[in-house]
C-alpha positions as CSV (number, residue, x, y, z in Angstrom):
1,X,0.0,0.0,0.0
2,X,1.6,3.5,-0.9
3,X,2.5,5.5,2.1
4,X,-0.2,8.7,0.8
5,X,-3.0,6.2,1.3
6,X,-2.1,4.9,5.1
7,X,-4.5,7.8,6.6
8,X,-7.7,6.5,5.1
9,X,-10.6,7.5,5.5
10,X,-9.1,10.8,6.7
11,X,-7.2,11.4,4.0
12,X,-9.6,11.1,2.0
13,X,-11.8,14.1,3.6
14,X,-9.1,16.4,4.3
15,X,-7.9,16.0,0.2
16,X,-9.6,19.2,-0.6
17,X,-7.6,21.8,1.4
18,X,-4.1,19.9,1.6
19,X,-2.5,16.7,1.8
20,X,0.5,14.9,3.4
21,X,2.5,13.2,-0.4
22,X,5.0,10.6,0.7
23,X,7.2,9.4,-2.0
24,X,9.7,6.5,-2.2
25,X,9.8,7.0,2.1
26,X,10.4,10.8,1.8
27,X,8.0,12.8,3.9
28,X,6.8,16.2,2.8
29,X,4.6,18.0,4.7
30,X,2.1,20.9,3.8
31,X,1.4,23.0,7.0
32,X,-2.0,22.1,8.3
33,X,-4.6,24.4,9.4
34,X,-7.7,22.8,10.1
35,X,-9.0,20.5,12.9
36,X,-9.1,17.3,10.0
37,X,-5.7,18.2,9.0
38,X,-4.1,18.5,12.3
39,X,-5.7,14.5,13.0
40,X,-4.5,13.8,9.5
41,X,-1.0,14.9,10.4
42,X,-0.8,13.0,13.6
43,X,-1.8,9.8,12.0
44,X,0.8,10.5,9.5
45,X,3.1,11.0,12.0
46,X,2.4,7.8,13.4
47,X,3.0,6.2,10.2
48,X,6.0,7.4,10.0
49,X,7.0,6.4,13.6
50,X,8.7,9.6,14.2
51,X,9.0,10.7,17.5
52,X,7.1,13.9,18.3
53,X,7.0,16.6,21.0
54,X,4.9,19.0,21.1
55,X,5.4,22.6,22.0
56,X,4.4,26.3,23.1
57,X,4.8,28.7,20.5
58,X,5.8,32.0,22.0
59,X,6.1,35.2,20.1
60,X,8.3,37.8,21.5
61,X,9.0,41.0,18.6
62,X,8.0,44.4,18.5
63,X,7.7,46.5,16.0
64,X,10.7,48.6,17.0
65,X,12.9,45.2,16.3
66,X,12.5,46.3,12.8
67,X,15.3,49.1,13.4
68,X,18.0,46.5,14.5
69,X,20.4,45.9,11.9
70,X,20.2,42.2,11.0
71,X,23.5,41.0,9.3
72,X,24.0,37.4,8.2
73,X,27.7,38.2,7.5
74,X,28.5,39.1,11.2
75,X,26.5,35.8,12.0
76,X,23.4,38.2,12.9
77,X,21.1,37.0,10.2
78,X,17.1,38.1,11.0
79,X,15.7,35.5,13.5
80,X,12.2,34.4,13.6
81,X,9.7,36.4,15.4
82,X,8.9,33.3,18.0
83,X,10.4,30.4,19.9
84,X,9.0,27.5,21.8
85,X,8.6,26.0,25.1
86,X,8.2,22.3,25.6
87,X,10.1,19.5,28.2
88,X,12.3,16.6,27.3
89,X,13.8,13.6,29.3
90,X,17.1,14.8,29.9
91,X,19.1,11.5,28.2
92,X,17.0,12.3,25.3
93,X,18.5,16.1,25.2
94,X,21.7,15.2,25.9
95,X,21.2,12.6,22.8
96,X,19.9,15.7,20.1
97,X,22.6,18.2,21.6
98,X,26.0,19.5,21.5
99,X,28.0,22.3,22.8
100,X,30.2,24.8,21.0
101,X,32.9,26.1,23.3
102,X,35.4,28.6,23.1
103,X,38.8,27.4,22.4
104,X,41.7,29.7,22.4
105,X,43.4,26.3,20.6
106,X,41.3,27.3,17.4
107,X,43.7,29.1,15.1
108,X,43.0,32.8,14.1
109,X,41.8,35.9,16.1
110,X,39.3,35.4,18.7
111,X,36.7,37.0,17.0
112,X,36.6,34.2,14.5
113,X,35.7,31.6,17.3
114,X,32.1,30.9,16.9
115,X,31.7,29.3,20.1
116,X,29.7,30.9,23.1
117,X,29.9,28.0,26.2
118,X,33.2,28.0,28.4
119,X,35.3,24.2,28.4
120,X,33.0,21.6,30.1
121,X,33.8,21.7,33.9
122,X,32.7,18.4,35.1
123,X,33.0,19.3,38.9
124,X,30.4,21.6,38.7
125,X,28.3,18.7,36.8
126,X,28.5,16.7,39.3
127,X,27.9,18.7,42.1
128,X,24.6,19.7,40.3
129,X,23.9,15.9,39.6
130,X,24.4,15.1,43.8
131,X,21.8,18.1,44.1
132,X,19.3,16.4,41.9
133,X,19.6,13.1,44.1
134,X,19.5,14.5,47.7
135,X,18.9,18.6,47.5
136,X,20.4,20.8,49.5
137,X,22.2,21.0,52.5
138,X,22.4,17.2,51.5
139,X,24.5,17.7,48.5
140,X,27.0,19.9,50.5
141,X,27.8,17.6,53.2
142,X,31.2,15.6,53.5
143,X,31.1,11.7,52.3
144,X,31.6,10.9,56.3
145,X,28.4,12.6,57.6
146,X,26.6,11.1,54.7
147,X,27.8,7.9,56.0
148,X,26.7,8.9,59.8
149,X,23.2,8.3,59.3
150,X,22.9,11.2,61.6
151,X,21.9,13.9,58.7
152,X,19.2,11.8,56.6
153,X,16.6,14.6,57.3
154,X,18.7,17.0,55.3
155,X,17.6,15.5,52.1
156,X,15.4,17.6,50.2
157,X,13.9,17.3,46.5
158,X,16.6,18.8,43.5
159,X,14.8,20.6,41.7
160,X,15.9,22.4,38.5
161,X,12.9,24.3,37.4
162,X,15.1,26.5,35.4
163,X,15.0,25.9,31.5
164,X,17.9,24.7,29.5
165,X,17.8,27.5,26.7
166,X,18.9,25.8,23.2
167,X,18.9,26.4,19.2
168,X,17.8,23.9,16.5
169,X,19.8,24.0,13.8
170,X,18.4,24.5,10.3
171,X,20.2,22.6,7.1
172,X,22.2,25.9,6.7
173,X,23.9,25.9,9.8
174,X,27.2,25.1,10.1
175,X,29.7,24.7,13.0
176,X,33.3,24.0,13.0
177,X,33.3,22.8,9.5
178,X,29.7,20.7,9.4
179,X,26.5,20.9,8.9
180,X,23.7,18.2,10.2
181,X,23.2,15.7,8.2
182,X,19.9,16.0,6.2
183,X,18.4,12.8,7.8
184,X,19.7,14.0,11.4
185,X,17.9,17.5,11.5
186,X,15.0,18.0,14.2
187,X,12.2,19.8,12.5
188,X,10.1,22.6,13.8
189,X,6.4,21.8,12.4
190,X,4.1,25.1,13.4
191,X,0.6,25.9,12.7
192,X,0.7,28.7,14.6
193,X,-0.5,27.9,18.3
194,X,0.8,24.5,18.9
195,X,3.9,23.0,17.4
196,X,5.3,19.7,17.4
197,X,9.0,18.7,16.9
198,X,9.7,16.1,14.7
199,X,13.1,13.6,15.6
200,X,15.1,11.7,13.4
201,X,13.5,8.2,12.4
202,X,15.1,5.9,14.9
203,X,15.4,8.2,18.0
204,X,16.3,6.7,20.7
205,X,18.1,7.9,24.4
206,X,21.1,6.5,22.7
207,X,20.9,7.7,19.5
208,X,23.7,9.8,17.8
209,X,24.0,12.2,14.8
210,X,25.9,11.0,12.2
211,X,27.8,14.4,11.8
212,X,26.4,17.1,13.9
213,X,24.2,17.5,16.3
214,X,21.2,19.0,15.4
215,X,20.3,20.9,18.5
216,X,23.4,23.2,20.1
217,X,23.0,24.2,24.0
218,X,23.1,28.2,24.3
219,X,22.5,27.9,28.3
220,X,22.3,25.2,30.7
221,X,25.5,23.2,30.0
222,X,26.2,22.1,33.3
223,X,22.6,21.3,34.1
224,X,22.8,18.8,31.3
225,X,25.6,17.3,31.4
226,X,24.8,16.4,35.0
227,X,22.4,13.8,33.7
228,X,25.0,10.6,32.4
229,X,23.8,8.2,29.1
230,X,22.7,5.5,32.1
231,X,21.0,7.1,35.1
232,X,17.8,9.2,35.4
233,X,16.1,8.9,32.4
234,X,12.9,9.7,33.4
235,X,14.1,13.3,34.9
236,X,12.2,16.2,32.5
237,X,14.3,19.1,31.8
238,X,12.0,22.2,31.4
239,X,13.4,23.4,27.6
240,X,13.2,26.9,25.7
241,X,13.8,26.2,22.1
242,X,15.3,28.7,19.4
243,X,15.2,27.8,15.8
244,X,17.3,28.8,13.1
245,X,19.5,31.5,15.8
246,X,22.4,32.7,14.4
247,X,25.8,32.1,16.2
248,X,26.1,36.1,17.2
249,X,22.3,36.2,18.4
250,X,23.7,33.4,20.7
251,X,26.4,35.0,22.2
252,X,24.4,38.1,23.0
253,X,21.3,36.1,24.7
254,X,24.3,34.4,26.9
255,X,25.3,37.4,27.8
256,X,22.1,38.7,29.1
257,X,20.9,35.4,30.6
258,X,24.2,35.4,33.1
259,X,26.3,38.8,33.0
260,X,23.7,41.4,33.7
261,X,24.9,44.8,35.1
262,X,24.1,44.1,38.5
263,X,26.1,41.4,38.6
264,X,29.7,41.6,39.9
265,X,31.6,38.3,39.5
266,X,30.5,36.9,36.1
267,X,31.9,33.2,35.1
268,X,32.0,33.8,30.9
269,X,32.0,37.2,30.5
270,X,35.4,38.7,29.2
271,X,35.8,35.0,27.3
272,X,33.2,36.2,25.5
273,X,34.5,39.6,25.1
274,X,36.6,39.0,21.8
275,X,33.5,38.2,20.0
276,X,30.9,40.3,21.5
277,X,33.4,43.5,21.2
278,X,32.5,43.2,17.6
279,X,28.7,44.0,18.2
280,X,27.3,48.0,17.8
281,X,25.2,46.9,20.8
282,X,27.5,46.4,23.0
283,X,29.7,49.6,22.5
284,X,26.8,51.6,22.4
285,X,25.1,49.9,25.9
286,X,28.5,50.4,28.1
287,X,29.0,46.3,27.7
288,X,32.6,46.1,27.5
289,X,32.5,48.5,31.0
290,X,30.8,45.8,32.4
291,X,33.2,43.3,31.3
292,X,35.8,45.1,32.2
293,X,34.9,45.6,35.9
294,X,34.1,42.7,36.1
295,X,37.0,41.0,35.4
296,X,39.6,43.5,36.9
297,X,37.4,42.6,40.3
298,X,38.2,38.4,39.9
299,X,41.8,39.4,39.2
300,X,42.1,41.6,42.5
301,X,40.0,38.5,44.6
302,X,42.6,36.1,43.0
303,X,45.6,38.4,44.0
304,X,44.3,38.7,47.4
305,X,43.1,35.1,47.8
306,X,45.5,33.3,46.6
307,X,48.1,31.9,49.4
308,X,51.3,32.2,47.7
309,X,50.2,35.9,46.5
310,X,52.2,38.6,47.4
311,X,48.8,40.8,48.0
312,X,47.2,37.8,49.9
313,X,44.8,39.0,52.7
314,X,46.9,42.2,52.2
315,X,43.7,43.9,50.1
316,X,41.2,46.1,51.5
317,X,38.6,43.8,50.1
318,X,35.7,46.3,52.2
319,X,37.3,49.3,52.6
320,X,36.8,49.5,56.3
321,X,39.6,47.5,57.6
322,X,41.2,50.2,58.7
323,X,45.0,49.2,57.5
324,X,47.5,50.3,55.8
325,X,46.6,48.3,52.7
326,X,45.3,49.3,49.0
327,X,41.8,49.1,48.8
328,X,39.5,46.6,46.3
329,X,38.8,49.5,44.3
330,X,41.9,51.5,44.5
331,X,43.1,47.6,42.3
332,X,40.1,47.5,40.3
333,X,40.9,50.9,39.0
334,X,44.3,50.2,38.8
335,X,43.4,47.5,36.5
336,X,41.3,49.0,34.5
337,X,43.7,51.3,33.4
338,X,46.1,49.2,32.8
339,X,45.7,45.5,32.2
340,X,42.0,45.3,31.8
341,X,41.4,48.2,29.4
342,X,40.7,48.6,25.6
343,X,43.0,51.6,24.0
344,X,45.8,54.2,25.3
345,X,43.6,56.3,23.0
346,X,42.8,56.2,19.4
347,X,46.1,57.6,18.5
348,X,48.5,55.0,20.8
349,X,48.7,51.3,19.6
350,X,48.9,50.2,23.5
351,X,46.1,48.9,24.9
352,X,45.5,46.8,27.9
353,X,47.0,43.1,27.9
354,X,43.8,41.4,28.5
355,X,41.8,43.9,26.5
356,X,42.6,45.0,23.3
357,X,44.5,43.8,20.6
358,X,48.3,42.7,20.4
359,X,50.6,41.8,18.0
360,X,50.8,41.6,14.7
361,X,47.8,40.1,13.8
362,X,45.9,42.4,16.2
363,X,43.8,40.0,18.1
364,X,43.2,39.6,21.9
365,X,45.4,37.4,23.9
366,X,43.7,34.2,24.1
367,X,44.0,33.8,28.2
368,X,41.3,32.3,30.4
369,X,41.3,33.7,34.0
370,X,44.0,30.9,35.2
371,X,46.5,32.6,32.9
372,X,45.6,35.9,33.7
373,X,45.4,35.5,37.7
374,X,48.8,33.5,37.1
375,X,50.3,36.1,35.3
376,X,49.5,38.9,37.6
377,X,51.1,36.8,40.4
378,X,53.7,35.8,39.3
379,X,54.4,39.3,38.2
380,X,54.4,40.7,42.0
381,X,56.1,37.9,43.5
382,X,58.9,38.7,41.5
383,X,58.6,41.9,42.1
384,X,58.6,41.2,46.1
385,X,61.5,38.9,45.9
386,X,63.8,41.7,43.4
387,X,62.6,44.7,46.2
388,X,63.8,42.4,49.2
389,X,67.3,41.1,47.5
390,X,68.0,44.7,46.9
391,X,70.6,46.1,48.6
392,X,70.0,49.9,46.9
393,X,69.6,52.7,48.7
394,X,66.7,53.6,48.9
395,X,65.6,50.5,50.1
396,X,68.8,50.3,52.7
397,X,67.4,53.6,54.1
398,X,63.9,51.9,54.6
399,X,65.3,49.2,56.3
400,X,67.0,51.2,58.6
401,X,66.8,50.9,62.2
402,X,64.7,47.6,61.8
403,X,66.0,44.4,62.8
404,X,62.9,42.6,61.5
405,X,62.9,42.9,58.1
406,X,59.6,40.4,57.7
407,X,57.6,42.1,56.5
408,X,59.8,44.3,54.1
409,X,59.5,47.6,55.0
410,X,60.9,48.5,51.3
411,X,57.7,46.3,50.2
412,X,55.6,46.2,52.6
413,X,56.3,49.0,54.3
414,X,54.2,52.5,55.2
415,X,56.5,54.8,53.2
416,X,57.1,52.5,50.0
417,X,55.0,53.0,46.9
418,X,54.5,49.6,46.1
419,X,51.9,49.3,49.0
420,X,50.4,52.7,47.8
421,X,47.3,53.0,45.2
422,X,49.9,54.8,43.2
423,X,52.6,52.5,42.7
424,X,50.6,49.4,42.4
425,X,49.2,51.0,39.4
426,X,52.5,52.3,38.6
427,X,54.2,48.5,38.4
428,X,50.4,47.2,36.6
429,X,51.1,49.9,33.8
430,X,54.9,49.3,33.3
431,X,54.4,45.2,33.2
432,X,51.3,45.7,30.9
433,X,53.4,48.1,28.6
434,X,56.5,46.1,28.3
435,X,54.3,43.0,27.4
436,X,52.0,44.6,25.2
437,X,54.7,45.3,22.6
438,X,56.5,42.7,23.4
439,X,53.5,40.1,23.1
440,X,54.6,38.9,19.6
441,X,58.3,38.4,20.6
442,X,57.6,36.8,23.9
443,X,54.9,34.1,22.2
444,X,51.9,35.3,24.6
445,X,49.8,34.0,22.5
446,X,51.2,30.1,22.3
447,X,50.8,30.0,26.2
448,X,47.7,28.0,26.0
449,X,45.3,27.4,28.8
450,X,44.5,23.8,27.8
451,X,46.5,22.1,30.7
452,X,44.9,23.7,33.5
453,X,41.7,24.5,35.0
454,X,39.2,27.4,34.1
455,X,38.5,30.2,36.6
456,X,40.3,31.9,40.0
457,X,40.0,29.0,42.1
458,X,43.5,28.2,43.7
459,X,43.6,24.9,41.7
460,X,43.4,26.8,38.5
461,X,45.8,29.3,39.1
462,X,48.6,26.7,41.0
463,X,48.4,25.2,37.8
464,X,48.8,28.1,35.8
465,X,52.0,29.7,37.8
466,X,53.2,25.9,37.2
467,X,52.4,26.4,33.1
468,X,54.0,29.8,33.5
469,X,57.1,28.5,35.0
470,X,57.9,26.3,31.9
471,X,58.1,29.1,29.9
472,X,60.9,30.4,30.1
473,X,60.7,33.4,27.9
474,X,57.6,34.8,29.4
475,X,58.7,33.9,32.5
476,X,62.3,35.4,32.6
477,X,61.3,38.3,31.3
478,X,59.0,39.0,34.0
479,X,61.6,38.3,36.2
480,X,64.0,40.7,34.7
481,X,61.8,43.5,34.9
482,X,61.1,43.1,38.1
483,X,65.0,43.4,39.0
484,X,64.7,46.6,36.5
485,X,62.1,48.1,39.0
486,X,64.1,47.2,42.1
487,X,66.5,49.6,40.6
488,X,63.7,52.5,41.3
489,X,63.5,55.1,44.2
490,X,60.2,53.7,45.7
491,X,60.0,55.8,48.5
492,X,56.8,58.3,49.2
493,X,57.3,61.9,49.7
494,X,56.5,61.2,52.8
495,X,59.2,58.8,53.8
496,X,61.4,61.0,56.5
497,X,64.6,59.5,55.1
498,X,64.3,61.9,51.7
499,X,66.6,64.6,51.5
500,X,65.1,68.2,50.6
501,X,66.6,67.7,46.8
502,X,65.0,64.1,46.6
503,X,61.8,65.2,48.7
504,X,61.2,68.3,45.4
505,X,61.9,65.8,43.1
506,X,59.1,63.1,44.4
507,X,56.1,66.4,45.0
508,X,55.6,66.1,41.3
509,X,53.5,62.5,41.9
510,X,51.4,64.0,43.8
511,X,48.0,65.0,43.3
512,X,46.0,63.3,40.1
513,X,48.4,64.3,37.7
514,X,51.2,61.5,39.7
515,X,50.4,58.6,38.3
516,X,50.7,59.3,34.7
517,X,54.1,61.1,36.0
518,X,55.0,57.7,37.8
519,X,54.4,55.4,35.1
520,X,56.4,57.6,33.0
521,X,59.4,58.1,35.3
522,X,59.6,54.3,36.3
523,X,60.0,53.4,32.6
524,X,62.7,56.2,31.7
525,X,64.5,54.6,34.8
526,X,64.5,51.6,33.2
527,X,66.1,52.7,29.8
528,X,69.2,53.4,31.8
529,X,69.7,50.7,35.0
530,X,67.9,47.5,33.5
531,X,68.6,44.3,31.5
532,X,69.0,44.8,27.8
533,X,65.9,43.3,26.6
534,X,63.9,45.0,29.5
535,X,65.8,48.4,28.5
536,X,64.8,48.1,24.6
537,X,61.0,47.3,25.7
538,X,61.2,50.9,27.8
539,X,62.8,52.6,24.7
540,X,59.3,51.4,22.4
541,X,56.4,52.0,24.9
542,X,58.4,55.5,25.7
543,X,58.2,56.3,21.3
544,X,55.2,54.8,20.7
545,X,53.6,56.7,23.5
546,X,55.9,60.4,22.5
547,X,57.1,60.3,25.7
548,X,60.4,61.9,24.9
């Protein structure tokens, strides 16, 4: 019997206004509109034993969406007016999906990686799986009080009523190099309330695309992943579907789902930066501000966490501690004008390390916050050890008198500028300076982050200073400067162990004007009375910023 006469008699009454052809096994599908169709439909559905879901049609557009510029070469092609709610077993999402991460082992400028997730972090999987289980506190307990039998009562229901937020690709699509394979695509049938989607033939929990997947995860990753191929089949994951979103549309509804303004410590953020710099939204809204400040305040957590830091517990982290110690803020502005910021100006090629361009081929380092937290420490603790093997001057005169000399007073000290907002941004601008222009020679951008973990968590950043440490380049040049700036006159002009003649010369950091006047003194200093490599670097920030 030939497949177009399967959904007798019903067929047969519905011939006038449409009708479902099958040919050869091939399905094609005119969108029904009418009570008898939609029956028709589902019986030839059935026939087909396809697997169905159905879903909510949302429409969310307004009339003023018209104005936004919709560009399918900057991945920002026009999406459709609507997308859909429905639930799915979470095997049989983890089956239809994949994720497209960021990479900074793709070749090419960040801009040009499509992905929007972060790397997988399976810790955080499994501590939302245990949550499913048991709830909370439950899930937060150690293995040994589980074992007590004394805290049953703290198990609770896991709930995640939280959607999983996720595109269906159309045949178009591509990513990383493929498209789905025609027989693998999920499609979206709408008749403009309810709509069903419409698996591969075969679908099963343990199905898999032959090429790629035809649904990609735009939020909810972790949630996911929690769920293995084996265990909880029957859990529902509550599911928002997009269909047809462009990779750029994708980036920019991560971005609002999880790094909202009010937020300070964002997880994806400035990873995302490289690509969502690129979008006129973002400039326009203040995005990369938020970015940003957000990122310069994980840096200054990791200095001051970190136990091998030479700032940690040594940061004002309230403001109110009443010490002699550089405030959170005092760093985060330090780092935004230095490491964490775009441009110089529109006139300097030297930007910040983290945030602009570098190098020849003008593209943002490719550092996760591991590198960047490693960097920054590694930095200062080479700077701490250069300061307390010195045996100049100034730093004998600060010494003086003291038999303890733990903590440094030439580092640590109350008249030293290194624990002063001013010279912490003073050493930030001359590392980020040097580096900047010497990113190319130095091979910044072949220290990859794919050895150690993602984020500011000690782990992460133990095994960053470890990756750092291999490299000797980076590494010893960091070192090197630092012994250039323990050649430096650190001391405040309030230090009583100035003379009047050095006392004048130092009155001309104060006030706002100083820390420009710093920054540029420290590196003229080093032209003259450091290593030759570090001396050269001074000599090209101090023309390419018509310092002379």
């Amino acid at each position: 019997m030939a497949a177009g006469r399967r959904c007798q008699p019903t067929a047969r009454r519905a011939q006038a206004s449409s009708r479902a052809v099958y040919d050869s096994g091939v399905r094609k599908i005119t969108i029904l509109t009418t009570a008898r169709q939609r029956v028709k439909y589902d019986e030839s559905m059935e026939a087909l034993k396809r697997t169905t879901m159905p879903a909510l049609r949302v429409r969310q557009w307004l009339d003023a969406w018209e104005d936004v510029k919709f560009d399918p070469s900057a991945h920002r092609r026009r999406p459709s007016e609507h997308f859909y709610v429905t639930s799915v077993k979470a095997s049989q999402l983890r089956a239809l999906c994949d994720i497209h991460r960021r990479s900074s082992a793709r070749k090419g400028s960040r801009q040009s990686d499509l992905g929007v997730q972060r790397r997988h972090n399976k810790a955080r999987s499994l501590e939302i799986a245990e949550f499913v289980r048991n709830g909370f506190p439950w899930s937060a307990i150690s293995q040994s009080s589980r074992k007590s039998g004394e805290f049953d009562d703290l198990k609770k229901p896991g709930w995640l009523p939280t959607a999983i937020v996720v595109n269906v690709l159309i045949s178009d699509d591509t990513r990383e190099g493929g498209a789905v394979a025609p027989e693998d695509l999920v499609e979206v049938v709408d008749d403009g309330e309810i709509a069903r989607l419409v698996l591969p033939e075969g679908f099963s929990s343990t199905w898999r695309p032959k090429k790629t997947a035809p649904i990609e995860v735009i939020d909810g990753q972790h949630r996911l992943w929690a769920f293995d191929e084996s265990e909880d089949e029957d859990f529902e994951l509550p599911v928002v579907l997009f269909h047809g979103l462009d990779i750029s549309w994708q980036a920019y509804l991560f971005y609002v789902i999880n790094i909202k303004p009010a937020k300070i410590n964002t997880s994806l953020g400035f990873d995302l930066y490289p690509l969502l710099r690129t979008e006129d939204w973002l400039e326009h809204a203040g995005g990369p501000t938020i970015y940003r400040e957000s990122r310069a305040q994980e840096l200054t957590e990791a200095l001051w966490s970190y136990p091998e830091s030479p700032w940690h517990n040594r940061i004002d982290m309230l403001g109110d501690s009443g010490r002699r110690f550089v405030t959170q803020a005092a760093w985060i502005r330090s780092l935004l004008a230095t490491f964490v910021k775009k441009w110089e100006s529109t006139r300097v090629p030297i930007g910040g390390l983290y945030g602009a361009p570098a190098g020849k081929d003008r593209a943002v380092l490719p550092w996760n916050r591991s590198q960047q937290s490693a960097f920054l420490i590694a930095a200062w603790t080479y700077v701490r050890e250069a300061i307390r093997e010195t045996d100049a001057v100034w730093a004998k005169a600060l010494r003086e008198g003291q038999s303890n000399l733990d903590p440094d007073p030439a580092f640590e000290g109350a008249t030293t500028l290194p624990n002063t907002d001013q010279g912490v941004r003073a050493i930030l601008a001359i590392y980020n300076d040097l580096c900047f222009v010497q990113a190319d020679d130095l091979g910044l951008k072949s220290w990859q982050p794919n050895d150690f973990s993602e984020g500011t968590s000690e782990v992460g950043i133990r095994e960053g200073l470890q990756s750092l440490r291999k490299r000797s380049d980076i590494d010893g040049f960091l070192q090197a400067v630092a012994r250039g700036l323990a050649t430096y006159d650190w001391r405040t002009y309030g230090s009583n162990t100035l003379t009047p003649s050095e006392r004048s010369a130092k009155a001309r950091f104060r006030g706002s004007t100083g820390y420009r006047e710093l920054r540029e003194d420290v590196m003229k200093h080093l032209i003259s009375f450091a290593e030759p490599n570090v001396s050269a670097s001074a000599r090209e920030v101090i023309d390419q910023l018509g310092w002379d």
